[in-house]
Backbone as CSV, one residue per row, in Angstrom:
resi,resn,N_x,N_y,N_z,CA_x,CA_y,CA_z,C_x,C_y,C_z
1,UNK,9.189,-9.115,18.779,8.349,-10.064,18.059,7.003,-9.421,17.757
2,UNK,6.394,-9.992,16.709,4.673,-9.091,16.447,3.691,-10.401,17.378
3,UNK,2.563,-9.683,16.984,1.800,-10.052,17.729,0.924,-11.243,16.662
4,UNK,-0.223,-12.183,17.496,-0.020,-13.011,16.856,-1.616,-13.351,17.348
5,UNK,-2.880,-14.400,16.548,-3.869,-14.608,17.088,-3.857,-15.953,17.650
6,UNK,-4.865,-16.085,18.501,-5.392,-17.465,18.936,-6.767,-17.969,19.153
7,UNK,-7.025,-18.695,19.306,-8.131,-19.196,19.075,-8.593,-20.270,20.732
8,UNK,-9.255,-19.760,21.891,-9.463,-20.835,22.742,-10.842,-21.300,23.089
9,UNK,-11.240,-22.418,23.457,-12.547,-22.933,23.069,-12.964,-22.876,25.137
10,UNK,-13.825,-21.648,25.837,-14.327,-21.612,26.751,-15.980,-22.087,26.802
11,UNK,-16.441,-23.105,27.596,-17.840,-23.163,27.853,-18.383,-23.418,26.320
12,UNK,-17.756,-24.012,25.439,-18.158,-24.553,24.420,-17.906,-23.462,23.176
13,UNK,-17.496,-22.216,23.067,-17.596,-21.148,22.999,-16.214,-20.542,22.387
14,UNK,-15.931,-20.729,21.061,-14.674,-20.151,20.461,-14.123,-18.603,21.369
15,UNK,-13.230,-18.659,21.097,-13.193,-16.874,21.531,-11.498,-17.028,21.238
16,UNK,-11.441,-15.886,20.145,-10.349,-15.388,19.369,-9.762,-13.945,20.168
17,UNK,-8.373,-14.206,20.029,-7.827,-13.009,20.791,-6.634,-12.867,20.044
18,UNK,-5.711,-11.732,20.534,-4.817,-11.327,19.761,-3.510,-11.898,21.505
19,UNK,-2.532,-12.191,20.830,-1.527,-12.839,21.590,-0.202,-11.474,22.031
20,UNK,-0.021,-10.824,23.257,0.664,-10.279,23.428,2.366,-10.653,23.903
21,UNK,3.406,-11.025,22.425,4.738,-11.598,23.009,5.500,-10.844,22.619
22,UNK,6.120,-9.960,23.539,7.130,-8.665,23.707,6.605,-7.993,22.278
23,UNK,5.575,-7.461,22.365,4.711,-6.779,21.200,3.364,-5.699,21.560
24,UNK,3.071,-5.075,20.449,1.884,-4.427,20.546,1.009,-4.695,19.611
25,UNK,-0.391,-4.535,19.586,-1.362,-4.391,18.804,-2.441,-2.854,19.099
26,UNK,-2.930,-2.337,17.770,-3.384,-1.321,17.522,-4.089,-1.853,16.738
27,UNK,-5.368,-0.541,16.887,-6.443,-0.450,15.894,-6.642,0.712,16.129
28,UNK,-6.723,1.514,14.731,-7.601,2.560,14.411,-8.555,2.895,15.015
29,UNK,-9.168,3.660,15.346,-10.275,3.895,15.911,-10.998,4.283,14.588
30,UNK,-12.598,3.810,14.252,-13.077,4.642,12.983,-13.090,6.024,13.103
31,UNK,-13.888,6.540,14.620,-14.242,7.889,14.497,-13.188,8.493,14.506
32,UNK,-11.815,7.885,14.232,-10.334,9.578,14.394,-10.622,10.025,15.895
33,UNK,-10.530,11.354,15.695,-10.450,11.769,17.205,-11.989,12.543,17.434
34,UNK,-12.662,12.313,17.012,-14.476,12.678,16.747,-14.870,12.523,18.045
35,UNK,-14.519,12.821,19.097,-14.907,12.301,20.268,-14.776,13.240,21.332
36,UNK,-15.212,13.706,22.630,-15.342,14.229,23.831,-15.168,13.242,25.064
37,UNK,-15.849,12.069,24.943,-15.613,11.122,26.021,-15.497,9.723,25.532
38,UNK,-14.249,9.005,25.590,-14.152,7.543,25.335,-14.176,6.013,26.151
39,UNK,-15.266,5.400,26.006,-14.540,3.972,27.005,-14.507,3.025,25.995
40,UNK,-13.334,2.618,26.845,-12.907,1.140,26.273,-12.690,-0.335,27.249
41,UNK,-12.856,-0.966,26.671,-13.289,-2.225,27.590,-12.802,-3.303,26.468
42,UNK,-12.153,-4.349,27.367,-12.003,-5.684,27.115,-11.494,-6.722,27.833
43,UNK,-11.465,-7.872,27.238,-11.382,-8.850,28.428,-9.675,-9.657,28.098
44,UNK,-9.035,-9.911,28.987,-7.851,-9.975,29.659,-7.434,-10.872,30.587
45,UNK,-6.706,-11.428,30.067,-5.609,-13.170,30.363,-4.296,-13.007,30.080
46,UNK,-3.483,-13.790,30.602,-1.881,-14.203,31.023,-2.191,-15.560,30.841
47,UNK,-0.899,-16.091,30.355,-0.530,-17.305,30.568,0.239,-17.371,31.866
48,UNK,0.398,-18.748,32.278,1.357,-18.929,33.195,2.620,-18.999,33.404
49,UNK,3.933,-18.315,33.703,5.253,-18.564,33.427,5.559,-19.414,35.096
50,UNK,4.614,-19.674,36.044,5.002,-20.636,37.041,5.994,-19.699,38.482
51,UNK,6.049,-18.775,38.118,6.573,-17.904,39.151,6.458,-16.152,39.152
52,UNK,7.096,-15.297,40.270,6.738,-13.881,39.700,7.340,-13.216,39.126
53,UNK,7.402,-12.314,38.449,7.884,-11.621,37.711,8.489,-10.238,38.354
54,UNK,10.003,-10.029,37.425,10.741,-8.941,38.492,11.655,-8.128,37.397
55,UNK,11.974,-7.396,37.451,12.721,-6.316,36.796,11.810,-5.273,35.954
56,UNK,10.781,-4.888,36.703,9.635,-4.031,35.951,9.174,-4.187,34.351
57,UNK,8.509,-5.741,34.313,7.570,-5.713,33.482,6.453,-4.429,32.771
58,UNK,6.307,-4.352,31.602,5.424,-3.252,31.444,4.406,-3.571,30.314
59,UNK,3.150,-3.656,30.967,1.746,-3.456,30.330,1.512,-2.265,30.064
60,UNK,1.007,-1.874,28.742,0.259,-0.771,28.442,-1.278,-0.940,27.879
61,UNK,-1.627,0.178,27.882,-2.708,-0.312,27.456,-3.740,1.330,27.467
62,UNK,-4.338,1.952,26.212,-4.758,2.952,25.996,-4.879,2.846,24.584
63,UNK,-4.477,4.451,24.285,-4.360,4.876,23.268,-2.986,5.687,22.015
64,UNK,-3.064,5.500,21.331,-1.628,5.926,20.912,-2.270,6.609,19.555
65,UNK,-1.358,7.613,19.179,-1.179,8.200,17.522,-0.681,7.467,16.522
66,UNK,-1.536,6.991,15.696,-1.195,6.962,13.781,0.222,5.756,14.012
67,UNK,-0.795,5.040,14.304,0.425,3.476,14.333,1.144,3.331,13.118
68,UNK,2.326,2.869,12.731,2.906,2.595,11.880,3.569,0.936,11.694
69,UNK,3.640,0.596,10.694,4.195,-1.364,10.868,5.145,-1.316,11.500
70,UNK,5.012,-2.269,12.127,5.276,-2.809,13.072,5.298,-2.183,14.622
71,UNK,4.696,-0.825,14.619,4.346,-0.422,15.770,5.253,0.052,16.261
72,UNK,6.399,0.447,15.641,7.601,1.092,16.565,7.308,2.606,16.919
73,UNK,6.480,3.238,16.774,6.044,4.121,17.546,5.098,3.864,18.740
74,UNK,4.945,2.775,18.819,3.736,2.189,19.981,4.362,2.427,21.363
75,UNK,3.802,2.191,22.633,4.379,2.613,23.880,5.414,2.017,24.589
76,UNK,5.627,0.804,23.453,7.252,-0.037,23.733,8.468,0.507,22.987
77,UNK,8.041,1.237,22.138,8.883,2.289,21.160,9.384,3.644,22.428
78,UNK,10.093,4.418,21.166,10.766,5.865,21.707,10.354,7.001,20.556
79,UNK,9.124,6.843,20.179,9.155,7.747,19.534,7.625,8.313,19.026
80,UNK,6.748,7.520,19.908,5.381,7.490,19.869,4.425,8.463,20.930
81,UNK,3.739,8.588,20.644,2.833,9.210,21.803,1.600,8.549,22.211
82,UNK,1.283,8.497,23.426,0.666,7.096,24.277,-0.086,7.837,25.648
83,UNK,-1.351,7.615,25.599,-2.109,8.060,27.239,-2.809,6.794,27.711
84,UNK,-2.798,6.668,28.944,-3.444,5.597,28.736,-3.026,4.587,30.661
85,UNK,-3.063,3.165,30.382,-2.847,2.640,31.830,-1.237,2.311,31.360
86,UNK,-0.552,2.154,32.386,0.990,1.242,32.257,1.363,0.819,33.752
87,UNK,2.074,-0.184,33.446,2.130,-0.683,35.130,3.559,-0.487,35.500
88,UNK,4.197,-0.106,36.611,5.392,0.350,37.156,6.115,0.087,38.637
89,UNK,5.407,-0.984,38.779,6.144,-1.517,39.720,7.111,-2.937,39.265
90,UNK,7.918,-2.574,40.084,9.415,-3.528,39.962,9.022,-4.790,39.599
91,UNK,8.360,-5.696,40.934,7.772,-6.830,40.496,6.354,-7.381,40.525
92,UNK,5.904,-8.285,40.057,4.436,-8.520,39.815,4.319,-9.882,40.591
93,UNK,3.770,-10.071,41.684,3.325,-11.415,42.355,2.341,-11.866,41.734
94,UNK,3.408,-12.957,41.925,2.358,-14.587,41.502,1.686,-15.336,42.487
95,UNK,0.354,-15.328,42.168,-0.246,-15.569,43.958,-1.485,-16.850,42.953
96,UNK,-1.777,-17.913,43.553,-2.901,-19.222,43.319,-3.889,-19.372,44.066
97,UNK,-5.075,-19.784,43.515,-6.420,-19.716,44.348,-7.145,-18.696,44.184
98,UNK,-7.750,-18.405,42.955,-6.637,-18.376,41.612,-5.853,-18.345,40.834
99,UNK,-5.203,-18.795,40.029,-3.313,-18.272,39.681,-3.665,-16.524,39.304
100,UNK,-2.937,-16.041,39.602,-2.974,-14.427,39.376,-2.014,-13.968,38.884
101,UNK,-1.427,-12.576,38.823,-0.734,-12.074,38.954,-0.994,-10.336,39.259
102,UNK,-0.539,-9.851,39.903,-0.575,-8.815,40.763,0.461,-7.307,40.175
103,UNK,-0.408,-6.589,39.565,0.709,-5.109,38.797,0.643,-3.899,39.449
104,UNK,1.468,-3.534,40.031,0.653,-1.980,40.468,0.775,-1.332,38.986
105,UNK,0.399,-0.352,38.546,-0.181,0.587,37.623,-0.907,2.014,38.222
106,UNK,-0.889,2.871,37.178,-1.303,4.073,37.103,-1.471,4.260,35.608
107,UNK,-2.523,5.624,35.428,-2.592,6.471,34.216,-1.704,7.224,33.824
108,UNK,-0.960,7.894,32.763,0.084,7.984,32.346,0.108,8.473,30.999
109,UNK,1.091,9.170,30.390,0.951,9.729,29.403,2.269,9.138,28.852
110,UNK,2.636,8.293,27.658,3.980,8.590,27.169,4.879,9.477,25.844
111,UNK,5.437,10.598,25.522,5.868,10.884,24.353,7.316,10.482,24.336
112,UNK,7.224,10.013,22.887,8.933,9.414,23.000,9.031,8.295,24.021
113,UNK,10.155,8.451,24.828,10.899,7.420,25.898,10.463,8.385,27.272
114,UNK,9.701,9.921,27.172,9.069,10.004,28.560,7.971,9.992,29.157
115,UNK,7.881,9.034,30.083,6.655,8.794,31.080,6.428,9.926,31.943
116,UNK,5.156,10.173,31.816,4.179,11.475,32.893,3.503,10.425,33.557
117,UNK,3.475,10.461,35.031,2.876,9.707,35.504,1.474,10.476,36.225
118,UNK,0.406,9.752,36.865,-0.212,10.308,37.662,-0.827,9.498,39.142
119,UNK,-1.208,9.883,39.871,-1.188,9.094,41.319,-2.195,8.362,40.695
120,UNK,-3.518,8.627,39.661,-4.577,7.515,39.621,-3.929,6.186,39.123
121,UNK,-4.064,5.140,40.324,-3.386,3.487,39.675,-4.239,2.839,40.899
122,UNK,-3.422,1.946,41.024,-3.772,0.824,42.064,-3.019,-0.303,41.596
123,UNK,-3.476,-1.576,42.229,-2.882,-3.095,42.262,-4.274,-3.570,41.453
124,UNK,-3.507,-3.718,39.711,-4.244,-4.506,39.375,-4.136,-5.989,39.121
125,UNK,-4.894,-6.752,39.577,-5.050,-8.374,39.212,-5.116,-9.023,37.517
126,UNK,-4.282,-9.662,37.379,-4.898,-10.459,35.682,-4.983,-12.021,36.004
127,UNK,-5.366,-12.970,35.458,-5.918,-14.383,35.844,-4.404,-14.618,34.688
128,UNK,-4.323,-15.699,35.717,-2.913,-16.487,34.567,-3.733,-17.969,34.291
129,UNK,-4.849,-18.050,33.742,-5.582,-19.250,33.545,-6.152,-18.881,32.264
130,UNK,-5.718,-18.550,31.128,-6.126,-17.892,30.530,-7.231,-19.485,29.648
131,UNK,-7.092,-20.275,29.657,-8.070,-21.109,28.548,-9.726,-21.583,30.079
132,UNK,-9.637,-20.534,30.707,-10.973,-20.568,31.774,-11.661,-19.321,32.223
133,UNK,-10.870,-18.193,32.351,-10.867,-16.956,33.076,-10.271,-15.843,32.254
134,UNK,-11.086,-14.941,32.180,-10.998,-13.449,31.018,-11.089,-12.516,32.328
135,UNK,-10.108,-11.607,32.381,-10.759,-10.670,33.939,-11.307,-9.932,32.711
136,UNK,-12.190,-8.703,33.360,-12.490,-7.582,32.741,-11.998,-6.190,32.984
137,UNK,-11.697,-4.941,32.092,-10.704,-3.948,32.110,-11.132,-2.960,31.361
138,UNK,-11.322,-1.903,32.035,-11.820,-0.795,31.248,-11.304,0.557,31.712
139,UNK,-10.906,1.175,30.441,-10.469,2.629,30.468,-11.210,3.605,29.653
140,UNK,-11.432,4.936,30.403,-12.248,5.971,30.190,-11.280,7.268,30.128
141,UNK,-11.593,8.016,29.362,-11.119,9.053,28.914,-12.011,10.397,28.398
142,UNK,-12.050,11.500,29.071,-11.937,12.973,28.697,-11.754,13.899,28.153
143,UNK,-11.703,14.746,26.908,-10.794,15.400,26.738,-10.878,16.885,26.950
144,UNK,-10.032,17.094,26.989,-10.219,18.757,27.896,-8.984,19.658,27.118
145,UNK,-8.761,20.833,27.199,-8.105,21.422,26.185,-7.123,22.813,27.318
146,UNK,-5.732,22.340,27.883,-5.138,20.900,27.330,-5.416,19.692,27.597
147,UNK,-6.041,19.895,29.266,-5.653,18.786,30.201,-7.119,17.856,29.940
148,UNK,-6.678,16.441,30.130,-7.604,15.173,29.703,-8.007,14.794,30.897
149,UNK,-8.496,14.346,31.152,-9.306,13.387,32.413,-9.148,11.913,32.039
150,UNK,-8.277,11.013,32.705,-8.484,9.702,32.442,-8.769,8.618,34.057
151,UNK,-9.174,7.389,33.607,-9.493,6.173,34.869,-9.570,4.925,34.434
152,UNK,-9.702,4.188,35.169,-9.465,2.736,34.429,-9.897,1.527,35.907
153,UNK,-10.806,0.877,35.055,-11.535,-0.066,36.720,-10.657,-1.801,36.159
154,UNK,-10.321,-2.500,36.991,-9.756,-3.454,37.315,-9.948,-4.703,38.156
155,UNK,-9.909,-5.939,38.300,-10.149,-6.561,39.101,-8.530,-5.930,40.504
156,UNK,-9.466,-6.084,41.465,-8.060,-5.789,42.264,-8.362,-7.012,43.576
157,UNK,-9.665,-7.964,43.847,-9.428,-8.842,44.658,-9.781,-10.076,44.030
158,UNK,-9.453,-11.040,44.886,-9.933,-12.251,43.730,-10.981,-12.772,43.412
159,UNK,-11.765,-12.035,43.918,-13.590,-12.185,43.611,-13.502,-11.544,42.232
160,UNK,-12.902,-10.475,41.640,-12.815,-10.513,40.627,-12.140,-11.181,39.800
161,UNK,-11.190,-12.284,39.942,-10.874,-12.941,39.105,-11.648,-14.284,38.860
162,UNK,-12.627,-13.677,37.962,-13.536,-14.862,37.509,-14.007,-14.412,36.063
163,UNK,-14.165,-15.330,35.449,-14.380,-15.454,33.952,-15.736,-15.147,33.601
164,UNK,-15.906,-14.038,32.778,-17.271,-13.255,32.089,-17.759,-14.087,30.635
165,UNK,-18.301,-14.983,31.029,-18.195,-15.129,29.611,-19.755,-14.390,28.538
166,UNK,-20.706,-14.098,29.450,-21.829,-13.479,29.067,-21.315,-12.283,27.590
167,UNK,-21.243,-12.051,26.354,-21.117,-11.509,25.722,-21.669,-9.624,26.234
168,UNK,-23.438,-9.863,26.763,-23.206,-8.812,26.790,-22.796,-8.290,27.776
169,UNK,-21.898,-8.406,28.649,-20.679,-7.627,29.563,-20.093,-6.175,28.932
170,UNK,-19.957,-6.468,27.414,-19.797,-5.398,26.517,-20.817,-4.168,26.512
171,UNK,-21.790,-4.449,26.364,-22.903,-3.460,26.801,-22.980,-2.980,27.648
172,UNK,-23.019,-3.630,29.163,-23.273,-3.141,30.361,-22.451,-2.510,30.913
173,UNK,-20.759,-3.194,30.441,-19.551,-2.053,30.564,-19.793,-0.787,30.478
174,UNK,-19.700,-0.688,28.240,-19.772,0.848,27.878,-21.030,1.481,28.058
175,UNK,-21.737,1.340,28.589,-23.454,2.423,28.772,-23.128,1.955,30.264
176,UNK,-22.366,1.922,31.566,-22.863,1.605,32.953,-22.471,3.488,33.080
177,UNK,-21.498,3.934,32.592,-20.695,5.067,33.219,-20.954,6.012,32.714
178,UNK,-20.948,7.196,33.366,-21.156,8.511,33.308,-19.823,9.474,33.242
179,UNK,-19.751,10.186,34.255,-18.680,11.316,33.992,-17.131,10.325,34.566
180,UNK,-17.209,9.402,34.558,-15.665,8.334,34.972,-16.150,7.205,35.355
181,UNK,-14.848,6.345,35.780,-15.066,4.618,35.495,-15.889,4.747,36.923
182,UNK,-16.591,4.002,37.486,-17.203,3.315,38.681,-17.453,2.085,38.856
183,UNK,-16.620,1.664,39.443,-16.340,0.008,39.949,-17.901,-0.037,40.361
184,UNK,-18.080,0.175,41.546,-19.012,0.066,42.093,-20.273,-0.190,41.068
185,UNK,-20.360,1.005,40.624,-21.708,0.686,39.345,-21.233,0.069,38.651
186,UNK,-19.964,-0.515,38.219,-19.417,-1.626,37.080,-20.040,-2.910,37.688
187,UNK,-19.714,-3.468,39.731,-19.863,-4.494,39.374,-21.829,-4.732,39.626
188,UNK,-21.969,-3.772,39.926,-23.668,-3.507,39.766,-24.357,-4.443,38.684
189,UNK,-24.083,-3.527,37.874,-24.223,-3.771,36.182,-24.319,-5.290,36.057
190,UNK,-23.352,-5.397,36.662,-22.404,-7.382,35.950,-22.762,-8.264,37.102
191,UNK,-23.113,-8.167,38.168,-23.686,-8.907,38.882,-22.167,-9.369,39.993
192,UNK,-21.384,-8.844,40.101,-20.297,-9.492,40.247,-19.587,-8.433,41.269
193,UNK,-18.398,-8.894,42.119,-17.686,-8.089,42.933,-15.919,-8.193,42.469
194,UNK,-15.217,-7.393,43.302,-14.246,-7.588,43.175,-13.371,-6.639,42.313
195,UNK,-13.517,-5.729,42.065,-13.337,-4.576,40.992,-13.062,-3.217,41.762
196,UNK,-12.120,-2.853,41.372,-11.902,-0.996,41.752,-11.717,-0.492,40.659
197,UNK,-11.354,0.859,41.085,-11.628,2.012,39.852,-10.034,3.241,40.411
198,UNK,-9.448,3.455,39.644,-8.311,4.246,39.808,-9.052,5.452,40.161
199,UNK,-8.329,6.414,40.715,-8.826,8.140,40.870,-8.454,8.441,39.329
200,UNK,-9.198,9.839,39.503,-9.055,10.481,37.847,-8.104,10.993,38.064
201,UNK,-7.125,11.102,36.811,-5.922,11.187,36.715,-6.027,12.607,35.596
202,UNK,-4.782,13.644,36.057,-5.368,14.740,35.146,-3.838,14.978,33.821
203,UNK,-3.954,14.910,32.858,-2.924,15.051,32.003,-2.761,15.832,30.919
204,UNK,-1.670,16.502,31.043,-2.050,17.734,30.008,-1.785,16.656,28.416
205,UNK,-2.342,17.101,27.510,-2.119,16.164,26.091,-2.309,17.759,24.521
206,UNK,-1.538,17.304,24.163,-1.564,18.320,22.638,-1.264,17.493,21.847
207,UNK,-2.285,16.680,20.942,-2.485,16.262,20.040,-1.849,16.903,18.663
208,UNK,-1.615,18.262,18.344,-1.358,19.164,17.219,-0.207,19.013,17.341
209,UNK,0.887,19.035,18.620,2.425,18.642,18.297,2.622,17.532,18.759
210,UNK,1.893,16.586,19.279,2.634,15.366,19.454,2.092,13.825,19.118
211,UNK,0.467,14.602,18.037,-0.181,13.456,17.391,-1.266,12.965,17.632
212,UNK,-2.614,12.702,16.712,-3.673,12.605,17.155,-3.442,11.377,17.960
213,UNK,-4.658,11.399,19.102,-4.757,9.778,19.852,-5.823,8.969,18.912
214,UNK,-5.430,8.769,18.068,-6.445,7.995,17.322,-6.943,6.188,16.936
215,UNK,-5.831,5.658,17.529,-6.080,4.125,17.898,-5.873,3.352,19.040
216,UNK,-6.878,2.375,19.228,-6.342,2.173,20.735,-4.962,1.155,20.896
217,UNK,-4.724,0.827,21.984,-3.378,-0.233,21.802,-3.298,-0.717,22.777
218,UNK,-2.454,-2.346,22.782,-2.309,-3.303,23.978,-1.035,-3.622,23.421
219,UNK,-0.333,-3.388,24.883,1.280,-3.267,24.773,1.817,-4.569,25.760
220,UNK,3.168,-4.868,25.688,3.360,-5.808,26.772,4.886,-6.519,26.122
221,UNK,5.884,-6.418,27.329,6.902,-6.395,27.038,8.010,-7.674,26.817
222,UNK,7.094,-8.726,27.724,7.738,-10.090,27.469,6.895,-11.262,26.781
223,UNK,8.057,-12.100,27.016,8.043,-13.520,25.987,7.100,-14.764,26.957
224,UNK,7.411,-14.087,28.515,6.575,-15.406,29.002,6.544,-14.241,30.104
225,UNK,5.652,-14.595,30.825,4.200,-15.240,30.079,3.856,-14.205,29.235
226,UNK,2.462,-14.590,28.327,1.759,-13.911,27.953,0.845,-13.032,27.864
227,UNK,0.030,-12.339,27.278,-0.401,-11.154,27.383,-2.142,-11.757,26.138
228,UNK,-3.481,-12.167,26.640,-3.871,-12.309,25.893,-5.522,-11.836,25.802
229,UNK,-5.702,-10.797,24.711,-6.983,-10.213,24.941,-7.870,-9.926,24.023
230,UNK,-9.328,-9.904,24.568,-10.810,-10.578,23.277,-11.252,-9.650,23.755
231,UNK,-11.732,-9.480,22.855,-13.380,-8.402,22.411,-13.309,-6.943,22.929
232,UNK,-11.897,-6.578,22.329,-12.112,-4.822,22.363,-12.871,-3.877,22.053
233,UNK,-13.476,-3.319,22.551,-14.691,-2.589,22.006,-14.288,-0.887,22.590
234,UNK,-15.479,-0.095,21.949,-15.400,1.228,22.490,-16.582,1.786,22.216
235,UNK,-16.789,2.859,23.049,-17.994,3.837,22.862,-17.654,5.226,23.195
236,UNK,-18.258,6.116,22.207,-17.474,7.319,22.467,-19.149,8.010,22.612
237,UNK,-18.713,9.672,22.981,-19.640,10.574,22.940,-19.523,11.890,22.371
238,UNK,-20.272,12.434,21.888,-19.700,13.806,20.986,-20.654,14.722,21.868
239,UNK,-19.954,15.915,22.330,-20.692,17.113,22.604,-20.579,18.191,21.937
């Protein structure tokens, strides 16, 4: 199925997102691959399907090469190239007080139908309350010639599952970090706890045979629950 928008009204406060149902969404990046160091940040909701989820669900979420309609080269495809977060454990607990849900994940590279994995992951949290609670999610990236440097910070207790609605969260995200993600100085920044940060994850990448990384993308493989996320942003750096 494609992906689809919505519209939910928080704290008085429209906020439009793109709907993830067994689909992907991409965007171009303007700068192409004009870049040395990238973060990306946005905010991130589930609906509720009322129980947990089992037969290895898969979130993605990074960057991919020169999307095409309907995205069948995207990281739910076999024929795309993809760096970025994906989650890989079997099943995902459903835990309340907040409603949650619980992914292990790591950084990861995909070409085609094969996954490179790397030990940087953890147990990340998403809020299944999605018309109250946005977690926040950010991935950082390197590039190095071959090998990339990637990380990615997460809510991982339930102090982080609480709803940002302060706009500029966006700011304080992309300008908090330096040479990789830091929870710690993330929840500094934001006033807030509850957040880790994966280890840097090291991945070899050749763009010249297997495609620029030039848009970012939010992947996600089922029909229920949902997959739903606002205000993607990025900041890059040129050296």
């Amino acid at each position: 199925m494609s992906s689809s928008y919505l519209t939910r009204v928080i704290g008085g406060v429209s906020d439009r997102r793109v709907v993830l149902n067994n689909s992907a969404f991409a965007e171009t990046i303007a700068i192409g691959t004009n870049w040395s160091q990238l973060h990306i940040s946005a905010r991130i909701s589930m609906t509720d399907s009322g129980g947990s989820l089992t037969s290895t669900p898969k979130f993605y979420a990074g960057l991919m090469s020169d999307p095409v309609s309907g995205l069948t080269n995207g990281p739910l495809g076999s024929s795309g190239h993809f760096i970025g977060f994906q989650t890989d454990g079997l099943n995902w607990t459903r835990s309340t007080g907040p409603v949650r849900y619980a992914a292990l994940g790591s950084m990861a590279k995909k070409i085609g139908a094969t996954i490179t994995d790397t030990s940087a992951g953890g147990s990340a949290l998403f809020s299944a309350d999605p018309g109250n609670v946005r977690n926040l999610f950010t991935l950082y990236f390197t590039k190095g010639s071959p090998n990339w440097t990637c990380s990615c910070a997460f809510a991982d207790t339930t102090a982080g599952v609480v709803d940002h609605p302060d706009i500029t969260w966006l700011d304080k995200i992309l300008y908090s970090f330096g040479g990789s993600v830091d929870a710690t100085q993330m929840e500094a920044f934001l006033g807030t706890v509850g957040y880790n940060n994966s280890a840097i994850g090291t991945i070899s990448i050749d763009e010249g045979t297997d495609g620029p990384l030039n848009a970012i993308v939010f992947a996600w493989n089922r029909t229920d629950p949902l997959f739903e996320i606002s205000d993607i942003a990025y900041r890059q750096m040129i050296f």
